[in-house]
DRENDREN-101167 format. One record per residue: residue in three letters; x, y, z of N, C-alpha, C in turn. Coordinates in steps of 0.1 Angstrom, whole numbers, plus 5000, padded with zeros to 4 digits. Last residue first. Example, Ala and Ser with C-alpha at 12.3 -4.5 7.8 and 13.67 -1.06 7.14 Angstrom:
REM residues 2
SER512849785071513749895071512950005079/ALA513249435078512349555078513249675078/
This chain:
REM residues 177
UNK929655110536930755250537932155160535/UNK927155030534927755090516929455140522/UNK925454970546925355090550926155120540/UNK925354650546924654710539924354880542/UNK927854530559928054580547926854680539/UNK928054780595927554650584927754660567/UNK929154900611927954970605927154830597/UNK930954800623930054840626928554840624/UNK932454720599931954620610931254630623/UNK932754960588932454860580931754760590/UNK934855070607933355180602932155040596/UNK936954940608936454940617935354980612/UNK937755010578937854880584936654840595/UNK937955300579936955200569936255050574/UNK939755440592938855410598937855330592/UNK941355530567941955480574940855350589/UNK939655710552940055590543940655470561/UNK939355900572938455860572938655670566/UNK941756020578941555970586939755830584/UNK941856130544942556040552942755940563/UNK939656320544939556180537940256020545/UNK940456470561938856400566939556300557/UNK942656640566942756570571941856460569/UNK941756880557942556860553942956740557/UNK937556910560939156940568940056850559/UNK935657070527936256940543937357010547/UNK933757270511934857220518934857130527/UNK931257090490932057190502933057190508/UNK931056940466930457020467930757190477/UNK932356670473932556710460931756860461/UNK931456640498932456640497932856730486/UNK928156570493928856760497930356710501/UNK928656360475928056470476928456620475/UNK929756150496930556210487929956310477/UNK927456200518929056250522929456290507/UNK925256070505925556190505926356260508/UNK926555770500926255880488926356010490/UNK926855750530928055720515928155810506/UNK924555960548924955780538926155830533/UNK924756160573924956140561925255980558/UNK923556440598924156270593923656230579/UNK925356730602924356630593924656480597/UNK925257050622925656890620924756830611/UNK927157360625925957280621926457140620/UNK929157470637928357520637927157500631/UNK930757400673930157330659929457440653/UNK932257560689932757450684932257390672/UNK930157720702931457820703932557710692/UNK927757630701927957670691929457750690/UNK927757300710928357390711928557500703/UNK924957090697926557080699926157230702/UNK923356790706923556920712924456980711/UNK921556530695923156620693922456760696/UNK920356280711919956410705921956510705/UNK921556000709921056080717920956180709/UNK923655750695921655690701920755820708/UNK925655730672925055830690924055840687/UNK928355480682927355480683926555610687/UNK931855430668930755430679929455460675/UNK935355470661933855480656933355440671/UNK938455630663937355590670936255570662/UNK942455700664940955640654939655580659/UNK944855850666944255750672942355750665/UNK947555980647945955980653945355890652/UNK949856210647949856060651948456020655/UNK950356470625949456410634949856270633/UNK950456780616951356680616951256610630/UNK949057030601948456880608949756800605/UNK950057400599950057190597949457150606/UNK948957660587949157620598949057420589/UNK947857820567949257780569949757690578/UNK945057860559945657940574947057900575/UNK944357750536943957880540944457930549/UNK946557500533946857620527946057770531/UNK947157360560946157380553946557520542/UNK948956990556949357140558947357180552/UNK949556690570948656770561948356920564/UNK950356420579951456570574950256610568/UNK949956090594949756180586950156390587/UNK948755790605950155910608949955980597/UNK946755610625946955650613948155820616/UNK945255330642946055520644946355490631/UNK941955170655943855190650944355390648/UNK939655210664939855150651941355180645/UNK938155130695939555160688939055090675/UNK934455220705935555170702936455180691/UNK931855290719932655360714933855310711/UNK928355360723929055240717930655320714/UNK926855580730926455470737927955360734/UNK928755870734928755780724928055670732/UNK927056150747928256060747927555950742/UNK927056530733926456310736927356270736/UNK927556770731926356750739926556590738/UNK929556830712928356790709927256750716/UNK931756900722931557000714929656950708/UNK931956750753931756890753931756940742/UNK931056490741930556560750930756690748/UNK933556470725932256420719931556510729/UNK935956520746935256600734934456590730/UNK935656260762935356400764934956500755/UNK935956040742934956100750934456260751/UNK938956100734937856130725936156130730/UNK939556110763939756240749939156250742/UNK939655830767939055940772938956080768/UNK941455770746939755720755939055820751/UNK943955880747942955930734942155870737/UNK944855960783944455840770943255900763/UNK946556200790945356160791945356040777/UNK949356300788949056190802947456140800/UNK948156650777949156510781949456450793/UNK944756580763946056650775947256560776/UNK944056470728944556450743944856540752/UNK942656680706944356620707943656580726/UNK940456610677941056680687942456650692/UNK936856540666938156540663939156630675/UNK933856430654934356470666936356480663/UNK933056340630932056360641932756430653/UNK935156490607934356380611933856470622/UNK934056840585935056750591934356600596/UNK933257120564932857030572934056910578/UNK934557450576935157340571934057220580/UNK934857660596933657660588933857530577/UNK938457640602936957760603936357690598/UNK941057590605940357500600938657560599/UNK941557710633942257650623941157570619/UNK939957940650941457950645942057900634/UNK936757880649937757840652939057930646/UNK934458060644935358120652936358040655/UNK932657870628933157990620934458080630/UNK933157520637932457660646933357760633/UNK933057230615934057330624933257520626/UNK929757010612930957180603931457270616/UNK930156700613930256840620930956970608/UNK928556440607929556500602929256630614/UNK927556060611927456210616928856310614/UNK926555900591927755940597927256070604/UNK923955610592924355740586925655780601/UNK922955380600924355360595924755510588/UNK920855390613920855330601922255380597/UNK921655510641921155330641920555310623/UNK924655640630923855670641922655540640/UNK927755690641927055650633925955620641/UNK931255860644929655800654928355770640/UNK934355870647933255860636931955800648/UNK937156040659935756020665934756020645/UNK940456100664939356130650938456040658/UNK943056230681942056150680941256210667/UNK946356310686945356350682944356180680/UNK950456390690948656280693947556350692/UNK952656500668951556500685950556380683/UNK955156690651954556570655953456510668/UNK955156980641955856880653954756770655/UNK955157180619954857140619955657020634/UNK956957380600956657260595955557160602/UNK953857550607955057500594956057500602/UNK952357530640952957600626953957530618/UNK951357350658950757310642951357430628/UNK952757420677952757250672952357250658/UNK952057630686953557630681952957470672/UNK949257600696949357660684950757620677/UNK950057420716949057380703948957410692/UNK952457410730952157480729950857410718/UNK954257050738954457160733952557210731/UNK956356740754954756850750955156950742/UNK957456430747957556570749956256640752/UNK957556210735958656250736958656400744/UNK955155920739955656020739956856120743/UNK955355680706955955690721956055840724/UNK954355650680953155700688954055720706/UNK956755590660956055490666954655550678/UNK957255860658956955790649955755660653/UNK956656030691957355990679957155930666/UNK954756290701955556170696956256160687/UNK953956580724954556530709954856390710/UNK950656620735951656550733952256500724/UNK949656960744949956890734950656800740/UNK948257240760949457170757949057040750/
């Protein structure tokens, strides 16, 4: 289950995961996870080949929806952990961003209120292979790379452009991001 909101992020409701993300599409909470690792490379994830939505698509470091009643915190914890084996030594808010992004391969919407994280992962990535199916860390340069080169989630640029701010003051100006 899912928490629907509203505009303002207030929640109105739950619903089903799947129902939530068919056209058109219901409004929910969702987290984006950026972890960077001690030279300022990103860690990216390629979505498990057996997901549902979004298959084999590289994406950010960690991504997902809350339980409802659970704080995107802890959500985005949690998840980091269970699809990647680490928890973030460093892990702090970088704002929410709202965004409608249909995927044309599966039809299914992202119609997301999403809560925004960078941090730190100082530990060996262990991911999940039922969840990840390969990981890179990546500079600037090479993101835009295999951006221009493989697919992403329908979602990455956006949550990414959005998380800049915070990613920046992390990472420092000389990581380029």
């Amino acid at each position: 289950m899912l928490e629907l909101v509203d505009e303002a992020g207030n929640t109105i409701g739950t619903a089903e995961k799947l129902s939530a993300h068919q056209a058109p599409g219901q409004l929910h909470r969702a987290f984006s996870v950026f972890l960077f690792d001690e030279q300022g490379r990103l860690l990216l994830q390629q979505r498990a080949l057996g997901k549902y939505h979004s298959p084999g698509v590289w994406s950010n470091t960690c991504c997902g929806h809350p339980y409802p009643g659970e704080s995107p915190f802890a959500a985005a914890a949690r998840r980091t952990h269970e699809e990647l084996g680490l928890s973030p030594s460093l892990l702090a808010q970088a704002g929410t961003v709202r965004y409608n992004h249909p995927d044309p391969a599966s039809g299914l919407v992202e119609q997301e209120f999403n809560h925004l994280f960078v941090g730190l992962a100082q530990t060996v990535v262990r991911p999940d292979p039922e969840e990840v199916e390969d990981t890179a860390f990546v500079t600037p340069g090479e993101l835009a790379k295999r951006h221009a080169e493989v697919p992403f989630s329908a979602w990455f640029m956006t949550v990414l452009d959005a998380a800049r701010p915070a990613i920046r003051e992390l990472t420092g100006d000389a990581a380029g991001w």
